[in-house]
VONU-304919 format. One record per residue (C-alpha): residue in three letters; x, y, z. Coordinates in nm, 4 decimals, padded with zeros to 6 digits. Example, Ala and Ser with C-alpha at 12.3 -4.5 7.8 and 13.67 -1.06 7.14 Angstrom:
VONU-304919
<r><rest>ala</rest><xx>01.2300</xx><yy>-00.4500</yy><zz>00.7800</zz></r>
<r><rest>ser</rest><xx>01.3670</xx><yy>-00.1060</yy><zz>00.7140</zz></r>
//
This chain:
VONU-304919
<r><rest>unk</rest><xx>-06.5617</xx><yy>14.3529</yy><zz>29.8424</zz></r>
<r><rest>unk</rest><xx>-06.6142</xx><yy>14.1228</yy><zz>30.1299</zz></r>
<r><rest>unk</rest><xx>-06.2736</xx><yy>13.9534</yy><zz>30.1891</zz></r>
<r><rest>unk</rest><xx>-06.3157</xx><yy>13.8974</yy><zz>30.5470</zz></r>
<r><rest>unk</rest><xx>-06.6237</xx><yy>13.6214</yy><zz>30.4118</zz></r>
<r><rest>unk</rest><xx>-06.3389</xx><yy>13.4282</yy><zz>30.2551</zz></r>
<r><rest>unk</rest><xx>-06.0988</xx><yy>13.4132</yy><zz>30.4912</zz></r>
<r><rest>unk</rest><xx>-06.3024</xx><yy>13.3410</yy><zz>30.6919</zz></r>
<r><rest>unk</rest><xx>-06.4117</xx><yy>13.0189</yy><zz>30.5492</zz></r>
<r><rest>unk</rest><xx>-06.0284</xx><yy>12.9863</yy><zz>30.4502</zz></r>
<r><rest>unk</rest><xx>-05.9388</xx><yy>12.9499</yy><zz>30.7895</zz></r>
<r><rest>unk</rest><xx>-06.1890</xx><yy>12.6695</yy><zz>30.8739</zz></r>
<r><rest>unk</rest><xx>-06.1646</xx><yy>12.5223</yy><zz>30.5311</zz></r>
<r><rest>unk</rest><xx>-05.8625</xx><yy>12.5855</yy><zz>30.3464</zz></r>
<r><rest>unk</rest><xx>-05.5067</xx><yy>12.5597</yy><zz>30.5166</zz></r>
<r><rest>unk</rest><xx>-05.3584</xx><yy>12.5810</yy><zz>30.2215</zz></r>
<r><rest>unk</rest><xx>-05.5128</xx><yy>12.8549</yy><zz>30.0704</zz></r>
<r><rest>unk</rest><xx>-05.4304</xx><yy>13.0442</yy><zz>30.3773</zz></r>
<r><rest>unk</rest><xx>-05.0274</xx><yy>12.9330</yy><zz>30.3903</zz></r>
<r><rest>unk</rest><xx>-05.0486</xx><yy>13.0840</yy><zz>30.0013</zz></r>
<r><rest>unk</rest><xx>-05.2028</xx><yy>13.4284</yy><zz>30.1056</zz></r>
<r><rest>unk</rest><xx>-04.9892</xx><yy>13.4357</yy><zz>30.4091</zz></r>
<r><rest>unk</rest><xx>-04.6981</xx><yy>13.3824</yy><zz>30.2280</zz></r>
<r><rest>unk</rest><xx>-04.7469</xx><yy>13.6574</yy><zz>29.9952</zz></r>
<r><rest>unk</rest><xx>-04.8570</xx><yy>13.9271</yy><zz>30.2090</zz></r>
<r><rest>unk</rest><xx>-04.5440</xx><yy>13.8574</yy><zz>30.4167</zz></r>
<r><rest>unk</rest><xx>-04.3172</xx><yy>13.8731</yy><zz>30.1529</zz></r>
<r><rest>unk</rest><xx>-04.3945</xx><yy>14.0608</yy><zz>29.8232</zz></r>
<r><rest>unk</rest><xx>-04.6676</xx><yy>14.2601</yy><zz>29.9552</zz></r>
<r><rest>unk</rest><xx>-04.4660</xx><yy>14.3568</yy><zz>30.2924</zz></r>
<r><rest>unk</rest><xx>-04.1948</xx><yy>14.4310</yy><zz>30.0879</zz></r>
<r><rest>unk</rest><xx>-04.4444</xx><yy>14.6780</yy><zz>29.8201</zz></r>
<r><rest>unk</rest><xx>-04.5405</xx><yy>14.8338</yy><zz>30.1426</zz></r>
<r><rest>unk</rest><xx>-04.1758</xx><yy>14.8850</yy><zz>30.2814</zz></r>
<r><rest>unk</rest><xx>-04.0662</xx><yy>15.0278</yy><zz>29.9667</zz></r>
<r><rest>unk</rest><xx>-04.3659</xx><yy>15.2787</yy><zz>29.9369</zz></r>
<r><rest>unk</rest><xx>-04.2738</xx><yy>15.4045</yy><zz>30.3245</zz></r>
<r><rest>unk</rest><xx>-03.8954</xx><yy>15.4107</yy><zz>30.2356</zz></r>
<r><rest>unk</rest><xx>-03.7887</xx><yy>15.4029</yy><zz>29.8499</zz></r>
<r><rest>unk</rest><xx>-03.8054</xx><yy>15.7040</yy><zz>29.5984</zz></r>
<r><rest>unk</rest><xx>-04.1479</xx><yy>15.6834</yy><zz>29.4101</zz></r>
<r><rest>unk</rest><xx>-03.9831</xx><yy>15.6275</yy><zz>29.0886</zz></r>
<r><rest>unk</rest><xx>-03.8220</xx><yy>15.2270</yy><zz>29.2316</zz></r>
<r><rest>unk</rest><xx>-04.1210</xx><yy>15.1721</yy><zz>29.3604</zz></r>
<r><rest>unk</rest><xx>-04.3330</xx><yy>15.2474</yy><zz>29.0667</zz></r>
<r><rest>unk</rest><xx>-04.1012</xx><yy>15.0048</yy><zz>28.8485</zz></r>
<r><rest>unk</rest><xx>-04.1269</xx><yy>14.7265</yy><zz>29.1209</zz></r>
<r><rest>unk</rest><xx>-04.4382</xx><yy>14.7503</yy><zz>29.1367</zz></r>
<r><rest>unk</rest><xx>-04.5415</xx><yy>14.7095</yy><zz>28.7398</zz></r>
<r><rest>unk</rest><xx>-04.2638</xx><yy>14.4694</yy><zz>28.6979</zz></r>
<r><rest>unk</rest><xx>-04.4705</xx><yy>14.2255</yy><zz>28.5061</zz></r>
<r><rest>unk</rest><xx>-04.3895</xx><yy>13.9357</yy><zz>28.7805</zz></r>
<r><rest>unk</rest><xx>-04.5176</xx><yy>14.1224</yy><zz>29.0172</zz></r>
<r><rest>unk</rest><xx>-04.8649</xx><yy>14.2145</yy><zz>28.8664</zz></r>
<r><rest>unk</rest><xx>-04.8639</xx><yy>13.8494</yy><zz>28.7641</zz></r>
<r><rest>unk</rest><xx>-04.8216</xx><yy>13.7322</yy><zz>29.1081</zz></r>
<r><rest>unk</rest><xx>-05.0409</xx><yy>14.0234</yy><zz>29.2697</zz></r>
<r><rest>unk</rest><xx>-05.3143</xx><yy>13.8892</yy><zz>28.9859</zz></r>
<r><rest>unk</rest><xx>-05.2630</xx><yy>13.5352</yy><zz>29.0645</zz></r>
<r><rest>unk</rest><xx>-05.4058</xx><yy>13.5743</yy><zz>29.3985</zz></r>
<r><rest>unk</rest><xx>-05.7098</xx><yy>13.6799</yy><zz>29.2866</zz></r>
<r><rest>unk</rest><xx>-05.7243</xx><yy>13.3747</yy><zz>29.0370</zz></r>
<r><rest>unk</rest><xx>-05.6534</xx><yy>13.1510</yy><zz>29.3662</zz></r>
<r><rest>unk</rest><xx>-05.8820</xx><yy>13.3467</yy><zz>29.5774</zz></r>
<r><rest>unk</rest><xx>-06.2147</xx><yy>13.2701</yy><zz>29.2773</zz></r>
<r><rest>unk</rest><xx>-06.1584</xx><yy>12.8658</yy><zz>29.3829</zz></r>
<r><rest>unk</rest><xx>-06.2217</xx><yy>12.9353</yy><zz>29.8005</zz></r>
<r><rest>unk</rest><xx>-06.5194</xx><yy>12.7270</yy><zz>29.8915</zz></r>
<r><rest>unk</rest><xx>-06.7163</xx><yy>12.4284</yy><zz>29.8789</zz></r>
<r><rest>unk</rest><xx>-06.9733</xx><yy>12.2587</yy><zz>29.7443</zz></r>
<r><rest>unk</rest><xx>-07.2715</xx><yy>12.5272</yy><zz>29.6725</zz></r>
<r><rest>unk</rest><xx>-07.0437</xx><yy>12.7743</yy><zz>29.8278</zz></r>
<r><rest>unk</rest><xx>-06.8448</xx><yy>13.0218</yy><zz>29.5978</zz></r>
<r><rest>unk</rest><xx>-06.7500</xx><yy>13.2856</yy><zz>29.8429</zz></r>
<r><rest>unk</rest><xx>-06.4285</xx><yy>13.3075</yy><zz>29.6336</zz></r>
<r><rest>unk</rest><xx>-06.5666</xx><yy>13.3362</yy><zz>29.2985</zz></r>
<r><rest>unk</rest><xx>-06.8715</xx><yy>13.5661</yy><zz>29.4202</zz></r>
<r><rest>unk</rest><xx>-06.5668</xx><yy>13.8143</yy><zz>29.5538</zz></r>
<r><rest>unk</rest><xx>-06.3456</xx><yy>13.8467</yy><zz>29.2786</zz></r>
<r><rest>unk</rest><xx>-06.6307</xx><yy>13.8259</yy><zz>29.0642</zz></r>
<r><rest>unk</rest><xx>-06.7282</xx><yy>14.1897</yy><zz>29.2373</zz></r>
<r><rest>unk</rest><xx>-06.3566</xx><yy>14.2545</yy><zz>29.1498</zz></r>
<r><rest>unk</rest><xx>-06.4103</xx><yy>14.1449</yy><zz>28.7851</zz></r>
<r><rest>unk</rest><xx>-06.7126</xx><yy>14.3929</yy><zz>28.7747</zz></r>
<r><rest>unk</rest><xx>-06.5053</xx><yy>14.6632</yy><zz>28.9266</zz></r>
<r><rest>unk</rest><xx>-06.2716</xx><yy>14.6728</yy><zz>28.6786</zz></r>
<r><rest>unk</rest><xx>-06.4771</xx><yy>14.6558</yy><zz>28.3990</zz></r>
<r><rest>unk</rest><xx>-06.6551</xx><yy>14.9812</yy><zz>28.5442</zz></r>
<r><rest>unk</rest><xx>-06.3031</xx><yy>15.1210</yy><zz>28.5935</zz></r>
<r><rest>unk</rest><xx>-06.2082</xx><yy>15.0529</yy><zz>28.2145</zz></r>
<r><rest>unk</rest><xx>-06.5367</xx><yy>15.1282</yy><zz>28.0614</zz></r>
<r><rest>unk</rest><xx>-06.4798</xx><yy>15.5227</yy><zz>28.2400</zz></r>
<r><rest>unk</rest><xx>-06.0999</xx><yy>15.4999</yy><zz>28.0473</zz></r>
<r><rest>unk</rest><xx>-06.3087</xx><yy>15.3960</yy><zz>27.7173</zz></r>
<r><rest>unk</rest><xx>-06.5179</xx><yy>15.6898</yy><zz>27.7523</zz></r>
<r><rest>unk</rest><xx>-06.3074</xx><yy>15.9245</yy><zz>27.7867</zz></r>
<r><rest>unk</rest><xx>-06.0935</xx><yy>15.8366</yy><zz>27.5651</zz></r>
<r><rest>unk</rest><xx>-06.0778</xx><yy>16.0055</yy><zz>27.1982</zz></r>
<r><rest>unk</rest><xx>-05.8915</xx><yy>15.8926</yy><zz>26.8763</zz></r>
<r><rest>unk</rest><xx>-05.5215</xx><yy>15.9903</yy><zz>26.9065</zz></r>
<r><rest>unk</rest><xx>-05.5579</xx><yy>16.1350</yy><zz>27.2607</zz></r>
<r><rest>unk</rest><xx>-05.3156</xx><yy>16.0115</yy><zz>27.5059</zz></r>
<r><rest>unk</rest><xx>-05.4382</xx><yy>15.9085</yy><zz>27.8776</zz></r>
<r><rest>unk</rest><xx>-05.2219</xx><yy>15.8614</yy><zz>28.1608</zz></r>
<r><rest>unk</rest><xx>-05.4039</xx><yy>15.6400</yy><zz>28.3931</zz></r>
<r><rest>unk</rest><xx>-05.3211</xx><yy>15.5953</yy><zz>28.7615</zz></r>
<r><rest>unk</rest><xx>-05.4564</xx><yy>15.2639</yy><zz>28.9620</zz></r>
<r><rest>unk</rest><xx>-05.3301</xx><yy>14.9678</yy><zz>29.2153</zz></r>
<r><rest>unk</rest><xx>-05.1317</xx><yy>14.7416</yy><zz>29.0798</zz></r>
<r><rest>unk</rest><xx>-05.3977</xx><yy>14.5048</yy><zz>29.1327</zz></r>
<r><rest>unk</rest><xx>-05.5575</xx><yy>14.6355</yy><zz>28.8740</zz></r>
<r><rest>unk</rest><xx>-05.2868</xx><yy>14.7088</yy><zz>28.6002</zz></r>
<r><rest>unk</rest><xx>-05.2842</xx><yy>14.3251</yy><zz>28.4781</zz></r>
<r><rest>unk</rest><xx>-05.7008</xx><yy>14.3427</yy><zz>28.3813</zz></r>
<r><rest>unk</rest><xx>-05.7233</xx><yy>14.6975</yy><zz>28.2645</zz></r>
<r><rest>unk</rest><xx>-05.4310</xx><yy>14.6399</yy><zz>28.0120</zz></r>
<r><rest>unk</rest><xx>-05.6158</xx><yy>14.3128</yy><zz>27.8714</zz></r>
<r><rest>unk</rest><xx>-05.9158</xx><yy>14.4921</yy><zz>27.8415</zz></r>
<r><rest>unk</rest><xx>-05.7219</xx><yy>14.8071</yy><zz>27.6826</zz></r>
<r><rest>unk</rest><xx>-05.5199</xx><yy>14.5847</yy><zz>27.4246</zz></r>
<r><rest>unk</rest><xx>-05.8747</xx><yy>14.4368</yy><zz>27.3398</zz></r>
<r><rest>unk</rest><xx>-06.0214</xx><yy>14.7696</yy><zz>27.2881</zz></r>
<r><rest>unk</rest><xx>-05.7432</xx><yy>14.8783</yy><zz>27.0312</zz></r>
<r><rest>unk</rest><xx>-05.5320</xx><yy>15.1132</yy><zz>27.2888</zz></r>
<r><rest>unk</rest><xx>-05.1638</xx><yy>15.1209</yy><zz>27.2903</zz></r>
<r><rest>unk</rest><xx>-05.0521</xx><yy>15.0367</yy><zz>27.6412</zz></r>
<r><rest>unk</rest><xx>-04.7045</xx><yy>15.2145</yy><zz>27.7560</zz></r>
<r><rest>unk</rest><xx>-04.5463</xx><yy>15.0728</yy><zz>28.0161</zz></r>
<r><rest>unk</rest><xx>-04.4658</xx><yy>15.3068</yy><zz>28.3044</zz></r>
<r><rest>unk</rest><xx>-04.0783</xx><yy>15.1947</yy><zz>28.2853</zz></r>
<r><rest>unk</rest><xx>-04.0737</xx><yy>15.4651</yy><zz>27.9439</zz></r>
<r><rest>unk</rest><xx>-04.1494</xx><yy>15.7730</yy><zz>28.1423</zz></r>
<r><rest>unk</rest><xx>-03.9496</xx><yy>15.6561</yy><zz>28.4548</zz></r>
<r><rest>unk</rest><xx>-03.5982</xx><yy>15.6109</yy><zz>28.3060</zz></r>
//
C-alpha cells in the first residue's frame, strides 16, 4: 500500500487532512503503541478492540479514500488496495472455515472493523475478544 503517495499530496494539498492524521497518530495511536511497549497484553488487547477505537482506527481509512483532486484518487486507489486486502484476508477465514468449527482469528486492529462485517454477512458468529479476556 503506497501511503507515502498520499501524504504526499496531503501535504501540498490537504492541511486539513494532515492536522486529522496528525492528530491521531499522536494521540490514540501513540498511546496503542505505549501500551503495547508497557501494559500487560490482556489491557491492551481490550483497548485496542474497544469498539471506539476500531471505529476511529477505521475512520481514517474512510477519510484517507477522499485525498485528492480532480482526476486524482490517490486516496481511494490506496484504501481501495486495503479494501482488496481484506477481502483476501476474509475469503482465507471463509475457507477454512467448517460448519460448527470455531476459529480464533488474530489481525491489526485495522482490520477487525471490515473482517467482522464481512463475517456477520457470511453467517459467522463474531465473539468479541473481551469474553476470553475477563
Amino acid at each position: 500500500m503506497d501511503f507515502d503517495s498520499v501524504i504526499a499530496y496531503a501535504q501540498k494539498n490537504d492541511s486539513a487532512f494532515m492536522a486529522s492524521f496528525g492528530a491521531f497518530i499522536s494521540g490514540p495511536l501513540a498511546k496503542q503503541l505505549q501500551m503495547q511497549k508497557t501494559a500487560p497484553i490482556a489491557q491492551t488487547l481490550l483497548y485496542m478492540n474497544a469498539p471506539e477505537n476500531l471505529a476511529l482506527g477505521h475512520s481514517k481509512y474512510v477519510e484517507m479514500s477522499r485525498v485528492g483532486g480532480g482526476g486524482n484518487y490517490v486516496g481511494a486507489e490506496v484504501v481501495g488496495v486495503w479494501y482488496i486486502r481484506n477481502l483476501k484476508i476474509f475469503s482465507n477465514i471463509a475457507r477454512l472455515a467448517q460448519p460448527g468449527e470455531r476459529l480464533l482469528v488474530l489481525f491489526g486492529g485495522g482490520h477487525a472493523p471490515l473482517l467482522r462485517e464481512y463475517a456477520a454477512q457470511y453467517g459467522m458468529r463474531i465473539r468479541d475478544v473481551g469474553e476470553f479476556l475477563k
